[in-house]
C-alpha angles and dihedrals in degrees: 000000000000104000093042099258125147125247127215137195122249104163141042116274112274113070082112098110099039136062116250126226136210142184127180101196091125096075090209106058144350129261116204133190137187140164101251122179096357095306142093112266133174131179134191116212112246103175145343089291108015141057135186105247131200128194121209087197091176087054105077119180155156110226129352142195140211125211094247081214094053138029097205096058117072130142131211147188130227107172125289102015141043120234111186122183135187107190096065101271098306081119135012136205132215095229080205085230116119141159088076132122098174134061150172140142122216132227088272089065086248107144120216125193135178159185145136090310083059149268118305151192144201120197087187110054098269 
């Protein structure tokens, strides 16, 4: 690092093709999320070196976002379609927007995707 800090691993080894995502709502710890090897996973950190991790092995996906507000609400694509949930994964909802590949929402709620057509961005949660 930059300013001379010190790294430590948290996940298994595979989250080199895909974007990781992070929100800190829970004031006491992070929660982070990813799409690795081909399926939904989140992890709240637990510690300096570990995390509890959970598997949605029937989500799969390509890139995924929290809600950097809360925790419960993330979105992700699996092409070519975009799920979203807020209430942590119990239930998910087709956003009925497709041709997509990238995603986020910003600390206003507000959810982005894009691909080649073009960037987008919905102000009412898809």
């Amino acid at each position: 690092p930059v300013g001379g800090g010190s790294w430590s691993v948290i996940a298994q080894r595979g989250f080199g093709r895909t974007y990781m995502t992070v929100s800190d709502s829970l004031k006491t710890n992070s929660v982070v999320g990813g799409c690795l090897h081909g399926s939904l996973w989140i992890g709240t950190i637990i510690n300096r070196t570990a995390a509890n991790w959970t598997q949605f092995k029937d989500r799969p996906c390509v890139m995924m976002a929290f809600n950097p507000n809360d925790a419960n609400e993330f979105i992700y694509t699996h092409l070519p379609i975009t799920y979203g949930t807020r209430d942590g994964g119990k239930t998910f909802t087709n956003l009925n927007h497709s041709g997509i590949f990238h995603c986020g929402i910003d600390r206003q709620g507000w959810y982005y995707t894009a691909a080649e057509a073009g960037a987008y961005r919905s102000m009412d949660k898809g």
